[in-house]
DRENDO-1510 file (C-alpha; in Angstrom, 1 decimal, always signed):
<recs>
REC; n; res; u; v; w
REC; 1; UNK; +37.6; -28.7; +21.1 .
REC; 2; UNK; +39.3; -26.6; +23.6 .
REC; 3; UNK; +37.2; -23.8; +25.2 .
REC; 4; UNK; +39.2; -20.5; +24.4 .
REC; 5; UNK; +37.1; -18.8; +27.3 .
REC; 6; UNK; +34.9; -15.7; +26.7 .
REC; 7; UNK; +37.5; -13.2; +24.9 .
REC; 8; UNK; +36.7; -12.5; +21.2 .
REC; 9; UNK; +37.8; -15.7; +18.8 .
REC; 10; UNK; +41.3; -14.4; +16.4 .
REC; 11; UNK; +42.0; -15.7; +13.1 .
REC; 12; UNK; +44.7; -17.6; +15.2 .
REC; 13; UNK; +42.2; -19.7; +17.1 .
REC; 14; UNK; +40.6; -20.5; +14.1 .
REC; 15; UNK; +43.7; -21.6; +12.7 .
REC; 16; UNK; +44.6; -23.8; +15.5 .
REC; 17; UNK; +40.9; -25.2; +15.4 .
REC; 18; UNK; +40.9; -26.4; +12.0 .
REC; 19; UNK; +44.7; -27.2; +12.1 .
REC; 20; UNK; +45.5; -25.5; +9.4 .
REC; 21; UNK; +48.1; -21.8; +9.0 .
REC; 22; UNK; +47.0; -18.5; +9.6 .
REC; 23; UNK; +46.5; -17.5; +5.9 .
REC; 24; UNK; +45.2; -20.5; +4.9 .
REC; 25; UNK; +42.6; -19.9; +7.3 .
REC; 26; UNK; +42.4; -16.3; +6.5 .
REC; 27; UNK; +41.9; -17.3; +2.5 .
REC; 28; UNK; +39.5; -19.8; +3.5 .
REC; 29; UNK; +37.2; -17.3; +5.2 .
REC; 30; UNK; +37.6; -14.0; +2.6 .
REC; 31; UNK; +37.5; -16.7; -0.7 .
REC; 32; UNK; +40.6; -15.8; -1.9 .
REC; 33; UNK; +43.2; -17.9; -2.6 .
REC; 34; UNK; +43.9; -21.2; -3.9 .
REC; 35; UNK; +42.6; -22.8; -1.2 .
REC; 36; UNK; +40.4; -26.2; -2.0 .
REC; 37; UNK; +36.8; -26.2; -0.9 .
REC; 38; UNK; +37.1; -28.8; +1.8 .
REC; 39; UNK; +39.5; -26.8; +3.3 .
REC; 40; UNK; +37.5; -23.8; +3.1 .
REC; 41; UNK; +34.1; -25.7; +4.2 .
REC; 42; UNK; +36.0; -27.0; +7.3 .
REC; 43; UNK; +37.5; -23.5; +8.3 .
REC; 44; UNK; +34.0; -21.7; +7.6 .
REC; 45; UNK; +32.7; -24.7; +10.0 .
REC; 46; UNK; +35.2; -24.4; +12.7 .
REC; 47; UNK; +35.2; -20.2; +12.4 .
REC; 48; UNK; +31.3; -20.9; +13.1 .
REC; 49; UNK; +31.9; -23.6; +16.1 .
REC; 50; UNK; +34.1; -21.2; +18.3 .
REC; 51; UNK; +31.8; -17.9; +17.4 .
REC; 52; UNK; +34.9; -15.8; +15.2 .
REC; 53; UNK; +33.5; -13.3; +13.7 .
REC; 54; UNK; +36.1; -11.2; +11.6 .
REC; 55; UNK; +37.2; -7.9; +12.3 .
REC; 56; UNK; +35.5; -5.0; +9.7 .
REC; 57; UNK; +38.9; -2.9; +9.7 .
REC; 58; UNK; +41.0; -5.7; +9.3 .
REC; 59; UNK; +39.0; -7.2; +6.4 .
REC; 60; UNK; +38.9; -3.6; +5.1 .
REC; 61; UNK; +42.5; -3.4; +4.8 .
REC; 62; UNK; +42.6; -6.9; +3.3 .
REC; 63; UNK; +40.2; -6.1; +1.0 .
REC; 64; UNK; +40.6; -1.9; +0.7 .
REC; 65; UNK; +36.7; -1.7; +1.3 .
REC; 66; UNK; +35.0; -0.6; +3.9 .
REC; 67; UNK; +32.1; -2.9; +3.5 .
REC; 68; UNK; +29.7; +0.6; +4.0 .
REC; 69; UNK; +27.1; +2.4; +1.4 .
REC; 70; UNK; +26.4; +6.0; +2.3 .
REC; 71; UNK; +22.4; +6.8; +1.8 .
REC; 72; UNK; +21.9; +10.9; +2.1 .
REC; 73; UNK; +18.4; +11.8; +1.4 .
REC; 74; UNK; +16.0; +15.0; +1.8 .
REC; 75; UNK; +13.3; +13.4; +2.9 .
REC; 76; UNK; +12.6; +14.0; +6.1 .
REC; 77; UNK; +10.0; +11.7; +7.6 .
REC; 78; UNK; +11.6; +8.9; +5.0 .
REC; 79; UNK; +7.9; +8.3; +3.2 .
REC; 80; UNK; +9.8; +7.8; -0.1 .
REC; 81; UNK; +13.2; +6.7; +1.5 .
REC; 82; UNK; +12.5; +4.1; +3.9 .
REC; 83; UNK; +10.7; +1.5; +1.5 .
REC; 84; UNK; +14.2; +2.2; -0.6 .
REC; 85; UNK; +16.4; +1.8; +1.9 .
REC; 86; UNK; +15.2; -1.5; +2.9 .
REC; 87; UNK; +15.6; -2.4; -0.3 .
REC; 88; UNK; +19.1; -1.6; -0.5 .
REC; 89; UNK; +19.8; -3.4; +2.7 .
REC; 90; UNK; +18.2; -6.4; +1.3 .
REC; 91; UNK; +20.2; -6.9; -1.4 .
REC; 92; UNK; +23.4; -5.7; +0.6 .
REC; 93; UNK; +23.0; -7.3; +3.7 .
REC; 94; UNK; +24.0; -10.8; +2.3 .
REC; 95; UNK; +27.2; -9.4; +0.8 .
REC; 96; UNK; +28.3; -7.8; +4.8 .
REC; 97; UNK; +27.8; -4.3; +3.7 .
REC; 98; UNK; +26.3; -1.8; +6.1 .
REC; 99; UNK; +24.3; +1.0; +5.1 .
REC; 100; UNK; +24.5; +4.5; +7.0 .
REC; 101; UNK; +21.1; +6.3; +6.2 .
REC; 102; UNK; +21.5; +10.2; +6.9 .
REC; 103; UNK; +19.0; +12.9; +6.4 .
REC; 104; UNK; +20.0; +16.1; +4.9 .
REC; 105; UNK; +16.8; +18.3; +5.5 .
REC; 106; UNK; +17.4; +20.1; +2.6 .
REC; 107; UNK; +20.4; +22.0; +4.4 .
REC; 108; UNK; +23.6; +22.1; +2.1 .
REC; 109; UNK; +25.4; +22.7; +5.6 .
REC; 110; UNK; +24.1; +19.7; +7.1 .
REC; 111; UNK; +24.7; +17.8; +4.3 .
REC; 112; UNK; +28.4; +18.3; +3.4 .
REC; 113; UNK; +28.9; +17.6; +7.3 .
REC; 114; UNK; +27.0; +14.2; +6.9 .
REC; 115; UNK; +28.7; +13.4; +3.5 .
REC; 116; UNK; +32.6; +14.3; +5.2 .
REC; 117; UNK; +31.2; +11.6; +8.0 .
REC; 118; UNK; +30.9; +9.4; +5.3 .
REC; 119; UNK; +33.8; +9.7; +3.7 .
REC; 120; UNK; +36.4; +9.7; +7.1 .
REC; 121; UNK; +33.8; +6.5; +7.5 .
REC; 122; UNK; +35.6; +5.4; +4.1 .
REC; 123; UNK; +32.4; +4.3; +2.8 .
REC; 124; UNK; +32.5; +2.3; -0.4 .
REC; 125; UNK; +29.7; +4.4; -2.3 .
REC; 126; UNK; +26.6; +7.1; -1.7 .
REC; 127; UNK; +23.1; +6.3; -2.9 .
REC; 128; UNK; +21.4; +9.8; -3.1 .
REC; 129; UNK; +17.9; +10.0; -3.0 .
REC; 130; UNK; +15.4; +12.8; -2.5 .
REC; 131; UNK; +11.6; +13.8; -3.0 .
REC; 132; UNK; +11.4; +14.5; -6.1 .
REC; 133; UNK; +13.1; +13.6; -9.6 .
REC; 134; UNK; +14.0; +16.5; -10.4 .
REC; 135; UNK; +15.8; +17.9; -6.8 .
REC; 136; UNK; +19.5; +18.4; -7.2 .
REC; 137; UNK; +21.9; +16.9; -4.1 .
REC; 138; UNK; +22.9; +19.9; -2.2 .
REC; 139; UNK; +26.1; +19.2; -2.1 .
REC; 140; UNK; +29.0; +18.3; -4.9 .
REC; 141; UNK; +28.7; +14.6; -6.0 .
REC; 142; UNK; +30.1; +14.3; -8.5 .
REC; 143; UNK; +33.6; +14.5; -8.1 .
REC; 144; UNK; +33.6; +12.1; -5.4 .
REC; 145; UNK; +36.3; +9.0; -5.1 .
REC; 146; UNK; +34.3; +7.0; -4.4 .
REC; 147; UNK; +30.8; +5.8; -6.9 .
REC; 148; UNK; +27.4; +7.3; -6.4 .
REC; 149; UNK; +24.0; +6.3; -7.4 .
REC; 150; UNK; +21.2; +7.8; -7.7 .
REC; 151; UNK; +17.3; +7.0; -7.3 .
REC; 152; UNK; +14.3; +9.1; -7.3 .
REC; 153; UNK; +16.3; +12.4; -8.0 .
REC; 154; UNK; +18.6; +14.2; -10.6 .
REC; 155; UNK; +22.2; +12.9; -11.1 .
REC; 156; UNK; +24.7; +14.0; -14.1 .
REC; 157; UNK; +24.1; +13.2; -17.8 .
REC; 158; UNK; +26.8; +10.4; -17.2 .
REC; 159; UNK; +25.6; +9.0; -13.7 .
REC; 160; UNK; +23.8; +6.1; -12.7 .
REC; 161; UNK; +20.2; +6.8; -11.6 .
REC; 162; UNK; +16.9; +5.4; -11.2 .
REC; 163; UNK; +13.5; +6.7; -11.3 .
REC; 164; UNK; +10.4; +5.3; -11.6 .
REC; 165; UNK; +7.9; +5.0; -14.8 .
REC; 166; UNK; +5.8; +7.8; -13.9 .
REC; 167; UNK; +4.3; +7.7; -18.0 .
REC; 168; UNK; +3.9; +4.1; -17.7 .
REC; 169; UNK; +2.1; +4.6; -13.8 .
REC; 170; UNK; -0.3; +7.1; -15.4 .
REC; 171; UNK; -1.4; +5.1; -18.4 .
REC; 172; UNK; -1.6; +2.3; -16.1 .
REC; 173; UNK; -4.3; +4.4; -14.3 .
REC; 174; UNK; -6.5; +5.6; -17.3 .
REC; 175; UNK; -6.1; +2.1; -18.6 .
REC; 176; UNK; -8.0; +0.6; -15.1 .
REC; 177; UNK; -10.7; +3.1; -15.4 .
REC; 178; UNK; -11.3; +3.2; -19.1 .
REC; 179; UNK; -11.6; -0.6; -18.7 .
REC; 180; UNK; -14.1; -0.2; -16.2 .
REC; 181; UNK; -16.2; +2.0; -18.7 .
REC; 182; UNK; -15.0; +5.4; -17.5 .
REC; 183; UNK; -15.2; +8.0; -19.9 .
REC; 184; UNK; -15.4; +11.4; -18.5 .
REC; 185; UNK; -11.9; +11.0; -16.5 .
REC; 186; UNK; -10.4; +14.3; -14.7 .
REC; 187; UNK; -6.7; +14.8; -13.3 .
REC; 188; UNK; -5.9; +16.6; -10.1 .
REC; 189; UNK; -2.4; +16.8; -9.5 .
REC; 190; UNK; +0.4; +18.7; -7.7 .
REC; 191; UNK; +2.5; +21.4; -8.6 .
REC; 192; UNK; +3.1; +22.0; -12.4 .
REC; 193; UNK; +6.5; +22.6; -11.2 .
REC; 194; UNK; +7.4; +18.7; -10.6 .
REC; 195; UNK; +8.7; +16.8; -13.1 .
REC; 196; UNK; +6.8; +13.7; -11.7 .
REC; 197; UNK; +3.3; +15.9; -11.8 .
REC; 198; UNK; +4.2; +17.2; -15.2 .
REC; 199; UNK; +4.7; +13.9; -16.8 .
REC; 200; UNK; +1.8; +11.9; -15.1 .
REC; 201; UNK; -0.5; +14.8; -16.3 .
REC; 202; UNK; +1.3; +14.4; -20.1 .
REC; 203; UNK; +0.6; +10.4; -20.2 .
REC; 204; UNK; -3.4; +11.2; -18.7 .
REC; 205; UNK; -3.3; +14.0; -21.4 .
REC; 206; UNK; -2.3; +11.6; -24.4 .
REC; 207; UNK; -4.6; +8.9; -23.2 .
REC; 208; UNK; -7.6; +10.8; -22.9 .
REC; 209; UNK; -7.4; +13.1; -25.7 .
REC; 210; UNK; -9.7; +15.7; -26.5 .
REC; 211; UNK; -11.4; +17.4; -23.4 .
REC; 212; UNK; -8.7; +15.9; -20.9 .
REC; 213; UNK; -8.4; +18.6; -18.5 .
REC; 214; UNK; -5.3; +18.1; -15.7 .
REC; 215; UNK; -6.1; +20.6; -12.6 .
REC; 216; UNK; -2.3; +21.6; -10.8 .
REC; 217; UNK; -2.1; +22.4; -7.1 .
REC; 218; UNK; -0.5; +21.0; -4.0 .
REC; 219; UNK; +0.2; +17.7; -2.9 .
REC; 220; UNK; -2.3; +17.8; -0.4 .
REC; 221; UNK; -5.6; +16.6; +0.9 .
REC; 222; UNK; -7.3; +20.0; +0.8 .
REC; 223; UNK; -6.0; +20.9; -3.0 .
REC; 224; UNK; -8.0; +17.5; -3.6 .
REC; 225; UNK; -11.1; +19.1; -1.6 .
REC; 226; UNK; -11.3; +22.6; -3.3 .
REC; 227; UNK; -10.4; +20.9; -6.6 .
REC; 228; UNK; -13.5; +18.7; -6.6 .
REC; 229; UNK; -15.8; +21.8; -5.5 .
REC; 230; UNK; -14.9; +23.7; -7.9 .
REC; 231; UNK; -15.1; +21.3; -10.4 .
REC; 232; UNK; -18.5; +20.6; -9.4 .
REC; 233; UNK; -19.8; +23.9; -8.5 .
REC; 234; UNK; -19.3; +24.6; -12.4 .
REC; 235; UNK; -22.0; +24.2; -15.3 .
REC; 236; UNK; -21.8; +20.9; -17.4 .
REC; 237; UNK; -21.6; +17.3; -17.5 .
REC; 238; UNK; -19.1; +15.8; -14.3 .
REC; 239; UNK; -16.7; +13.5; -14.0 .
REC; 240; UNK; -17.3; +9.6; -14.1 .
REC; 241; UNK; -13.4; +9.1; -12.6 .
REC; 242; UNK; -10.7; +11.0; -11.1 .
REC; 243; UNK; -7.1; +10.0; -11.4 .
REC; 244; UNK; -5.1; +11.7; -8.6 .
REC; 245; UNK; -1.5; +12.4; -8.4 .
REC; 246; UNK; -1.4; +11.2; -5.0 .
REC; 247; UNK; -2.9; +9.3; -2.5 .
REC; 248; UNK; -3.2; +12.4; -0.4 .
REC; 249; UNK; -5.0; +14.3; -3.1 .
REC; 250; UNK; -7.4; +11.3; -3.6 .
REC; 251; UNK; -8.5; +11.3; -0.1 .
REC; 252; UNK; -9.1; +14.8; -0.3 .
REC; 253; UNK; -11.2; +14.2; -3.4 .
REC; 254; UNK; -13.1; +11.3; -1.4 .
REC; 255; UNK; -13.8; +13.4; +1.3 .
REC; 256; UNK; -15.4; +16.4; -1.0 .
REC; 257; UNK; -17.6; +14.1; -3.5 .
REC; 258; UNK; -18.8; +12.4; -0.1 .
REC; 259; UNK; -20.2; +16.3; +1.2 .
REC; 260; UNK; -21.4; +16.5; -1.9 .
REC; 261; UNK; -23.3; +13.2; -1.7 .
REC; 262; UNK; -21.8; +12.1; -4.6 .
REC; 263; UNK; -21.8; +8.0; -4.8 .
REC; 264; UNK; -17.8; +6.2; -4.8 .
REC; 265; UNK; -17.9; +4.3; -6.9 .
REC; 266; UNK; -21.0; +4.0; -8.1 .
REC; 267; UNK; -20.9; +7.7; -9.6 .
REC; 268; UNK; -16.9; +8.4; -9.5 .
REC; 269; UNK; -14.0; +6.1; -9.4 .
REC; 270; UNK; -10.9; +7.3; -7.8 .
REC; 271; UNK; -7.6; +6.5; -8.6 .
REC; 272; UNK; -4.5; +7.6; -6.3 .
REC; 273; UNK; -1.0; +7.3; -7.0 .
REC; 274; UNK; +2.0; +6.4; -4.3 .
REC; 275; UNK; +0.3; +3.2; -3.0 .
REC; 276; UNK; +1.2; +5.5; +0.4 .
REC; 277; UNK; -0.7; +2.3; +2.4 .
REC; 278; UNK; -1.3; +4.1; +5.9 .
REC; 279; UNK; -3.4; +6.7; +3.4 .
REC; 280; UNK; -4.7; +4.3; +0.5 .
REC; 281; UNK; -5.7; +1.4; +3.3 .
REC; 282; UNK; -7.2; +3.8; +5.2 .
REC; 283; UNK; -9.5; +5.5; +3.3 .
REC; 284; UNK; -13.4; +5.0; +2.5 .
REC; 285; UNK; -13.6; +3.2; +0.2 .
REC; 286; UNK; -9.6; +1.9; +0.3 .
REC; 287; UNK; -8.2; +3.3; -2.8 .
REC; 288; UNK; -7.3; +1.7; -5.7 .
REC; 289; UNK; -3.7; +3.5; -6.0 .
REC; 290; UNK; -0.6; +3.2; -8.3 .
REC; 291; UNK; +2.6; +1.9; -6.5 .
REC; 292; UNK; +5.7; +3.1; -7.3 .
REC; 293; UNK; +7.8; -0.2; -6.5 .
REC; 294; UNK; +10.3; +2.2; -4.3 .
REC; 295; UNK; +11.7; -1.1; -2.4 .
REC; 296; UNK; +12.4; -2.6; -6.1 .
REC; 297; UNK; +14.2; +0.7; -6.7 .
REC; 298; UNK; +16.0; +0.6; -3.7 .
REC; 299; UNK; +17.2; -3.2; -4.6 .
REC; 300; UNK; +18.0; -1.8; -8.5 .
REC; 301; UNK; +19.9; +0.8; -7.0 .
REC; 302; UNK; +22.1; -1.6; -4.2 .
REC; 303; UNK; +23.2; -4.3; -6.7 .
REC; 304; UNK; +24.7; -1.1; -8.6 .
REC; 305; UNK; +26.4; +0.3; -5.9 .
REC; 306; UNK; +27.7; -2.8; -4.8 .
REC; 307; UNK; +29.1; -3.6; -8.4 .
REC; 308; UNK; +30.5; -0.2; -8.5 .
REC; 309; UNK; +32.5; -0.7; -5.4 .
REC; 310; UNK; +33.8; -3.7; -6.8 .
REC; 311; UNK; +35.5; -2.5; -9.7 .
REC; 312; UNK; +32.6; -4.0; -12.2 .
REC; 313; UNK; +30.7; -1.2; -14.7 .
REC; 314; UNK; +27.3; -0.5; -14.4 .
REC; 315; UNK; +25.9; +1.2; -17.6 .
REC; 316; UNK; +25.3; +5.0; -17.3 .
REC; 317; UNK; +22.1; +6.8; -17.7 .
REC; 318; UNK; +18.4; +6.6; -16.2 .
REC; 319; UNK; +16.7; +3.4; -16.3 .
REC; 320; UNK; +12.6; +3.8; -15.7 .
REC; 321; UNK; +11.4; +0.7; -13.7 .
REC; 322; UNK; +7.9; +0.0; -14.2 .
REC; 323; UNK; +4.9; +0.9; -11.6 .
REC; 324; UNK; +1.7; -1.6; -10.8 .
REC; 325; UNK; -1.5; -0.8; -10.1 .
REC; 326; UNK; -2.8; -1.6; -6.4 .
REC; 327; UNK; -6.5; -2.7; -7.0 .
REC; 328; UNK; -8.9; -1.9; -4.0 .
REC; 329; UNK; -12.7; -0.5; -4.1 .
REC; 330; UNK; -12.5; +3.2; -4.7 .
REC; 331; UNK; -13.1; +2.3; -8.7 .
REC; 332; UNK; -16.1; -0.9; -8.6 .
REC; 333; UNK; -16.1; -3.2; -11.1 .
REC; 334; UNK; -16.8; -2.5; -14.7 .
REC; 335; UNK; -20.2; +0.0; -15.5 .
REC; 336; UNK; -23.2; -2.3; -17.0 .
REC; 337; UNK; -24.2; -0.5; -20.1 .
REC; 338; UNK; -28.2; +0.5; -20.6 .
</recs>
């Protein structure tokens, strides 16, 4: 086969190659068509001989897509977004479509600037994703010309959006530890103003029933510090568990019942949630955690904006994927009874 030299490989050479015309080749390579599949096997085989790769703008014009997803998020240092990105990529990646992944920091200014890059960028759709479920975007979505998802945060009543089982995460919790002969379980948590706290706390509340107390504070290690003192500075019987709302609030709560020389597991099993591994790996004993499945979210929320793009429906409304429980050594095995 002639060598065409080092310039970039047209649709003509290929062509030539495979001795064939221009848009039989071209059909061959974008599967349109009526072109028979050894035809199209021996183009994709010559294409992939002389190195052709196609040109994104002109198969955009072929094709009016762009062959590029949009990701805005608020998160900042991508804790929550990153595991879903790469799950959108994953599922994307083997249909050519790029994703550009741009942080709004909260700032409505910043963001309409990313989203008009987006859209001179002629994306195909937006994913929005934030930090919690309840966080509006901060810009206008929904009148957009193009389809947006959404995952982990609020869209419109008639949007597409994912979240994850926070009820179902919770009960998986209480479940482990009542299973483990846990009785006396506490639940220290984050701000009573997140949906996510508020519904975690509801499912411990309805599993535990009478005496089920739910402490709210911050998402923080030291909330999980001064919420174990004063729990245990008080008069009465203690707790045997405590499920945390976070991973970061467990190992605050580790670090408090160990000044207080107060055995883990032996005394109290901890249970995080997040599965946040750099935290949950980390700590002493590694925690048992519940993980929120954010790449499967990220994937769930790809093959819908990728069947958006295309023209194909996606049902409206939020669809709750389940979480699973990590298993490590903060919680023992089950408690021998006397």
């Amino acid at each position: 086969m002639k060598n065409t030299g080092d310039r970039r490989r047209t649709i003509y050479d290929v062509a030539k190659a495979a001795g064939v015309s221009i848009s039989t080749a071209s059909n061959a390579l974008n599967g349109t068509g009526r072109t028979n599949a050894e035809t199209r096997e021996r183009v994709r085989r010559v294409a992939e001989e002389i190195g052709f790769r196609p040109n994104a703008l002109a198969r955009g014009l072929l094709s009016k897509r762009s062959h590029a997803i949009g990701m805005l998020t608020n998160d900042t240092y991508g804790r929550l977004t990153l595991p879903m990105a790469a799950g959108v990529s994953e599922v994307l990646v083997d249909h050519g479509v790029s994703v550009f992944l741009c942080a709004t920091n909260n700032d409505p200014r910043l963001a309409q600037l990313h989203l008009e890059a987006l859209l001179d960028r002629q994306v195909d759709g937006i994913i929005f994703t934030a930090t919690r479920l309840d966080l509006a975007p901060p810009v206008q979505l929904s009148r957009l010309p193009i389809p947006v998802v959404y995952v982990f945060a609020e869209g419109p009543a008639d949007s597409v959006t994912f979240f994850p089982d926070d009820e179902q995460g919770a009960r998986l919790a209480v479940d482990h530890l009542k299973e483990l002969g846990r009785s006396r379980i506490l639940h220290i948590t984050g701000p009573r103003d997140y949906l996510a706290a508020r519904i975690r706390a509801q499912s411990y509340l309805d599993a535990c029933g009478d005496g089920a107390e739910a402490m709210f504070g911050e998402w923080s290690e030291e909330w999980g510090h001064e919420a174990v003192q004063t729990v245990f500075a008080r008069p009465g019987p203690k707790p045997d568990a405590i499920f945390c709302g976070s991973d970061e609030i467990a190992r605050g709560v580790i670090d408090a019942l160990r000044d207080l020389n107060v055995e883990i597991p032996t005394d109290v099993a901890v249970v995080g949630f997040d599965n946040w591994e750099v935290v949950a790996r980390q700590t002493r004993p590694p925690l048992t955690t519940i993980d929120m499945e954010l790449k499967e979210l990220g994937h769930r929320a790809g093959l819908a904006i990728l069947s958006l793009s295309k023209g194909e429906p996606v049902p409206a409304g939020i669809t709750r994927l389940p979480c699973r429980l990590v298993v490590r050594q903060s919680c023992g095995s089950p408690l021998q009874s006397d």
